[in-house]
C-alpha positions in Angstrom: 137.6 93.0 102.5 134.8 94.3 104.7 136.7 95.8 107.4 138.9 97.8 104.7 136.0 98.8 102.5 135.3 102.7 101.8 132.7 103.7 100.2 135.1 106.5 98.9 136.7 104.1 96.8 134.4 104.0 94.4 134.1 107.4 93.6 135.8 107.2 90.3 134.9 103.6 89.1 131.2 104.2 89.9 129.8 107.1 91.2 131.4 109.7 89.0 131.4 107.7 85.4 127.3 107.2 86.8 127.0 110.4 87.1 128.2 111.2 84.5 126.6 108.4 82.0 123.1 109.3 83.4 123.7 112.6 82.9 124.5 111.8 79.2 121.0 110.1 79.0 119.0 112.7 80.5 121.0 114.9 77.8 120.1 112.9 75.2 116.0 112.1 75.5 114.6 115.3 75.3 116.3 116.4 72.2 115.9 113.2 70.4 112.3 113.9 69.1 113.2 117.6 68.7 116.0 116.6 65.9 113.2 113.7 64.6 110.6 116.5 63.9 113.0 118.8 62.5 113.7 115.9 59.5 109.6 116.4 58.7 108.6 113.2 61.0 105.5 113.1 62.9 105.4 112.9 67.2 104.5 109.0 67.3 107.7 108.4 64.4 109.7 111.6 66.9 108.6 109.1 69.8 109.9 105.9 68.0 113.5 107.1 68.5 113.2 107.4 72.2 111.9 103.8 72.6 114.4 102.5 70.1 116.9 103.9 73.0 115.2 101.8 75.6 114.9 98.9 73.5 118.4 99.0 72.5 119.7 98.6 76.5 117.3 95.5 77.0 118.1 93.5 73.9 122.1 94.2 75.0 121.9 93.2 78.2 122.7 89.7 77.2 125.3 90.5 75.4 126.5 92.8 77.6 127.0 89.3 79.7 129.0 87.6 77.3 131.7 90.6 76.9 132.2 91.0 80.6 133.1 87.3 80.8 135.7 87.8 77.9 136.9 90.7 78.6 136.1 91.9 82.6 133.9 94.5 84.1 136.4 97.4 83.0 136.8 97.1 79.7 133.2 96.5 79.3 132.5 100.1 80.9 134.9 101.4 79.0 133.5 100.1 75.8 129.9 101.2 76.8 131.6 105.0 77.8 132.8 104.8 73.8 129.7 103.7 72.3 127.8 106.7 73.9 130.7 109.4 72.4 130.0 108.1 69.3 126.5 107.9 69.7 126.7 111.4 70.2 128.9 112.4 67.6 126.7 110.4 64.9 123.7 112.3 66.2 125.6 115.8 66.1 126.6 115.1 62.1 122.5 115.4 61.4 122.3 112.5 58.9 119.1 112.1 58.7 116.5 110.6 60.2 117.8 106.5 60.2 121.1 108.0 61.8 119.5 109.1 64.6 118.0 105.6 65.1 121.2 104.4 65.1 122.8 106.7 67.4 119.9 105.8 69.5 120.5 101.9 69.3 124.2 102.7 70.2 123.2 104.9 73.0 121.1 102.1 74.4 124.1 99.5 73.7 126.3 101.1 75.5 123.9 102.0 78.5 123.5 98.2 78.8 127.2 97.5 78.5 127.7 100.4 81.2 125.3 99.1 83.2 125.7 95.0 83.6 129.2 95.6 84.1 128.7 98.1 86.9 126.2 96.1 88.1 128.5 93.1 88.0 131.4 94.5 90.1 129.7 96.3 92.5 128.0 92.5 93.5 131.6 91.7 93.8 133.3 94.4 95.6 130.8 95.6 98.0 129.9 93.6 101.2 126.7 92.3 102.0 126.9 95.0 104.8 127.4 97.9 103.2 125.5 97.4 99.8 122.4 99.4 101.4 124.1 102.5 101.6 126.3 102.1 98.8 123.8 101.3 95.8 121.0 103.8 97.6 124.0 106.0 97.0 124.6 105.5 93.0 120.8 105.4 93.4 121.7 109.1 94.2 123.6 109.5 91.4 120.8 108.5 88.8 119.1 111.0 89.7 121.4 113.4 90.3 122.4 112.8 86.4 119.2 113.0 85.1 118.8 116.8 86.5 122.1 117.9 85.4 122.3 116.3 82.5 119.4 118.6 80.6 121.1 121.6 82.5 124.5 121.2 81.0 122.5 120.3 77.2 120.6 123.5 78.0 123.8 125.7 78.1 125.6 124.0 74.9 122.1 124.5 73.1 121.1 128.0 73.8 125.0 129.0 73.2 125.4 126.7 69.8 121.9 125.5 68.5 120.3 122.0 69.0 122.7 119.8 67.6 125.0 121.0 70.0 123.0 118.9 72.5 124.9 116.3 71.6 128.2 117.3 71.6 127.2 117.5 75.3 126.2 113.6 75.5 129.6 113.2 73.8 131.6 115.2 76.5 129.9 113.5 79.3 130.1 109.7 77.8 133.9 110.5 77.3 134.7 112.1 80.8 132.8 108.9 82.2 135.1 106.6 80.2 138.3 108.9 81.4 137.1 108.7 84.9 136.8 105.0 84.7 140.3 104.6 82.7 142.4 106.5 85.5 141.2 103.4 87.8 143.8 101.1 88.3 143.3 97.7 86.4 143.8 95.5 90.0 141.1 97.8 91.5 138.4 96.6 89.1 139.3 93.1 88.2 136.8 90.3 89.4 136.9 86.9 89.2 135.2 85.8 85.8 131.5 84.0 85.9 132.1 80.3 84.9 129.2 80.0 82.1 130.5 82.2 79.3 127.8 84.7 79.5 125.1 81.6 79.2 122.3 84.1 80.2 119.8 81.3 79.7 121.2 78.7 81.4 121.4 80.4 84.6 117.8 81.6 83.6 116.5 78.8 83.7 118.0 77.5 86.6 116.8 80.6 88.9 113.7 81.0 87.4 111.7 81.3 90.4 113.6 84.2 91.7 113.2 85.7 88.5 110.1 85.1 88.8 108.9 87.2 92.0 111.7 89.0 93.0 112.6 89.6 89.0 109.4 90.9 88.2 108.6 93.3 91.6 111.7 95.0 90.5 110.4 95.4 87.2 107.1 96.5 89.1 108.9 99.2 91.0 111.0 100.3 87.7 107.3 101.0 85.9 105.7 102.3 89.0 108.8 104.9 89.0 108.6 105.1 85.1 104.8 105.8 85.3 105.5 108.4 87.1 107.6 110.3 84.5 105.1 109.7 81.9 101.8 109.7 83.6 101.9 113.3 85.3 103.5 115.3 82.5 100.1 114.0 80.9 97.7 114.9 83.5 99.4 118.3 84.0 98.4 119.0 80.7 94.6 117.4 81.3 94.7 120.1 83.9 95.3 122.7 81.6 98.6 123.8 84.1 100.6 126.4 82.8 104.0 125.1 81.6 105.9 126.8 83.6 104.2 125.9 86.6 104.7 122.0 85.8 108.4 122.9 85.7 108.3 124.2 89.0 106.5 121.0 89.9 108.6 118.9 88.4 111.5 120.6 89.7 110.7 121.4 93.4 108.9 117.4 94.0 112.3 116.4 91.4 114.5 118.6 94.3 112.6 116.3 97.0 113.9 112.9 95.4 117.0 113.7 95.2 117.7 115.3 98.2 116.1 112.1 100.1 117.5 109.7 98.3 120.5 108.5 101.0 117.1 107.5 103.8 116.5 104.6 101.4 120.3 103.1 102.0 119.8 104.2 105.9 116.3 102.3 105.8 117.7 99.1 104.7 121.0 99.2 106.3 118.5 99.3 110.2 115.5 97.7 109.2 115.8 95.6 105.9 115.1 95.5 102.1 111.2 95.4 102.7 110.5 98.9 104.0 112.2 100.5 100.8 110.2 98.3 98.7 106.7 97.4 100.1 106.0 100.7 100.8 107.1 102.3 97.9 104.9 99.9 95.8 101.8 100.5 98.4 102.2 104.7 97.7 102.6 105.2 94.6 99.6 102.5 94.2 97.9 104.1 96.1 98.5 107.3 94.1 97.3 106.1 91.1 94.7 104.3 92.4 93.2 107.8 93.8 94.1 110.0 90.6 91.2 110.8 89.9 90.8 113.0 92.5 93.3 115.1 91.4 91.4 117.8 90.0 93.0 121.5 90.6 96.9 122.1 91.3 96.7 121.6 95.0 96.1 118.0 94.2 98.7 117.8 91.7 101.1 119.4 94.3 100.6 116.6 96.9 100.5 113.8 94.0 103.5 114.8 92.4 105.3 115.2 96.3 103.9 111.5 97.2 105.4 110.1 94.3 108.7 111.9 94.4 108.5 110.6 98.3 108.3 106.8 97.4 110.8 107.3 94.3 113.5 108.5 97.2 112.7 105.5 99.5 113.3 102.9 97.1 117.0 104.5 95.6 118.9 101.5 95.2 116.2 98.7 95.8 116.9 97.2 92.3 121.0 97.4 92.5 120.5 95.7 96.1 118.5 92.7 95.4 120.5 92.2 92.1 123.6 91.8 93.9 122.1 89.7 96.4 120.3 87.4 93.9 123.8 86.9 92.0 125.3 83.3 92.4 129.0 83.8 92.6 129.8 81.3 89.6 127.0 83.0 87.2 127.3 86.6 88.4 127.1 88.5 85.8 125.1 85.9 83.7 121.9 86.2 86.1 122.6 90.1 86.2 121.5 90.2 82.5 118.6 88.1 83.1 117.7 90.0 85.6 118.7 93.3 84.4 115.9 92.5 81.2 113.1 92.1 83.7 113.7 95.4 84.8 114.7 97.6 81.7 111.4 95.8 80.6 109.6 97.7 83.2 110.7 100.6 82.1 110.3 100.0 78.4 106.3 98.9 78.7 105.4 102.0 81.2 105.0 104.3 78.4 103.1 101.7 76.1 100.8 100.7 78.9 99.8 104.6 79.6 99.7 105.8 76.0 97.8 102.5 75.0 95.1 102.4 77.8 94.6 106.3 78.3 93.5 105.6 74.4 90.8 103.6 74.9 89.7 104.6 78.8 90.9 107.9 79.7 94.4 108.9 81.0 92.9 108.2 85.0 91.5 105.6 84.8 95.1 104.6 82.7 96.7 105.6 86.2 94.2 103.7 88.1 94.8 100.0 85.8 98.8 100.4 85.8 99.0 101.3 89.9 97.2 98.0 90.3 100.2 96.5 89.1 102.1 98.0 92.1 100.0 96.0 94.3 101.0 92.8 92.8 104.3 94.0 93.5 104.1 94.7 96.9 102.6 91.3 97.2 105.8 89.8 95.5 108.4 91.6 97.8 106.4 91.0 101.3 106.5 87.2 100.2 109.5 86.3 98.1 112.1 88.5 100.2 112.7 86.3 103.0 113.0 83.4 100.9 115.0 84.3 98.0 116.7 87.8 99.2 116.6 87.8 103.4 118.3 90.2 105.1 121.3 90.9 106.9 121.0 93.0 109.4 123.1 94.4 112.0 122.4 94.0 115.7 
């Protein structure tokens, strides 16, 4: 298997349908407060619908476990592919209010559906060897989605209103669901796990790599999160004309992405630790220090930083998954796991908004960036043991 492995092969199982389902996402958030206001709802109840999105992927990662043990790794995709069309559509109808919840909920379903079973086959298909490049590639396509995703929302909204917005999710949940589809059955069929989806079984018996290498990658996942919430916030402390955050935003955003394949070339020469520790020390770092920034230069070479160590670590979290993954409990310890680190993700925005409440939005940035210390910590000590590396000579 890994002397006839391509890379290319995955094009339309994964990279495409990820694409393609991120894109969908990024799609999706912005316009989900704008249709909550529009009902006569306030910003924190507009806000509520975003998290219940979040929240809906980690509370169905387990059973996202127990379907891709009845059912396999394809069909599971498949399934999450559907439940974002109809998310979509149910959104589109504009029913209200507790509709939108739902088609959030859904949304965040099938994202976790999706996702495990992605997730699950990759740590299957894809030699040890080649899993750097490979997952710091669909790294790639994260983020690759998330900036064509609004883009193609844009066009349906400016030619058709809001609601067309998600008529766009729809289209691109449904193409990732055809994409995945035209893949022959044989060429995504993996052996079953042989606990049923018993998530906390395996929990249990691997709670110690849960519990370092687990929760550094749900560090790194609010350090990167952080990121997307904390300096929207200070641009606007700084009084920064809109349009120049944009530019921001979209130049350092430009940056990411176009870096993002050094992370897989990183760890495929020198090892899982220099796309992790160091990513974890900068944007620490970076928060740490935010206080400083104080005029748009500042905010320039933050925002740059940041979009620096987001590119290093593309993959970092797909990687160590895979590696973790006992071969009889795959896709059982993939849900555990996968919790730990949509929960990083989920708390980010609840630790800014809660703490820039009661001390000030820098020294908000400050507090959370010491968390990335205690990550750094995690990964420098924990890798060898639970996750060494592979390298080549």
């Amino acid at each position: 298997m890994t002397d006839n492995f391509r890379k290319r092969s995955l094009a339309a199982p994964i990279y495409l349908p990820s694409l393609l389902i991120t894109g969908a996402e990024g799609a999706l958030l912005p316009i989900l407060p704008v249709t909550a206001v529009s009902y006569g709802f306030s910003l924190a109840e507009a806000g509520i619908v975003a998290a219940v999105l979040m929240i809906g992927t980690l509370v169905f990662e387990v059973p996202a476990s127990y379907l891709t043990n009845r059912i396999g790794e394809r069909s599971t995709m498949l399934i999450g592919s559907g439940l974002g069309v109809i998310a979509g559509v149910l959104a589109f109808l504009d029913l209200g209010y507790f509709s939108l919840l739902i088609a959030a909920l859904m949304f965040g379903a099938g994202h976790a559906y999706f996702g495990l079973a992605r997730h699950s086959v990759l740590a299957e298909l894809v030699p040890v060897e080649h899993r750097p490049k490979s997952m710091s590639l669909l790294g790639g396509m994260f983020r690759g989605g998330m900036a064509i995703g609004p883009i193609i929302s844009s066009a349906f909204i400016a030619l058709y209103g809001v609601q067309a917005g998600y008529l766009a999710v729809a289209l691109m949940c449904l193409l990732a669901g055809v994409s995945v589809f035209t893949v022959p059955v044989h060429k995504l069929t993996t052996p079953p796990s042989g606990l049923g989806g018993n998530v906390r079984q395996v929990a249990k018996k691997y709670a110690k790599q849960l519990a370092t290498l687990g929760v550094a990658s749900a560090i790194i996942n609010a350090g990167r999160t952080i990121r997307m919430v904390g300096l929207p916030l200070l641009a606007i402390e700084l009084a920064l004309d809109p349009a120049q955050t944009s530019f921001i935003f979209g130049v350092t955003g430009f940056l990411d992405f176009a870096l993002f394949y050094l992370s897989g070339i990183v760890m495929d020469k020198f090892g899982k630790f220099w796309a992790s520790v160091p990513t974890l020390l900068a944007l620490g770092v970076t928060y740490a220090f935010s206080f400083l920034v104080i005029d748009p230069v500042a905010f320039w070479i933050m925002a740059a930083v940041t979009a620096l160590a987001n590119a290093m670590s593309a993959g970092i979290n797909m990687i160590l998954g895979a590696d973790m993954a006992p071969p009889g409990s795959r896709s059982e310890f993939l849900a555990a796991y996968r919790i730990l680190t949509s929960g990083g993700v989920a708390i980010a925005p609840v630790m800014i908004s809660g703490l820039t409440a009661v001390i000030g939005l820098a020294s908000a940035l400050a507090a959370t960036g010491l968390l990335n210390f205690v990550g750094a910590y995690l990964f420098w000590k924990y890798l060898p043991i639970y996750a060494p590396d592979k390298l080549k000579n």
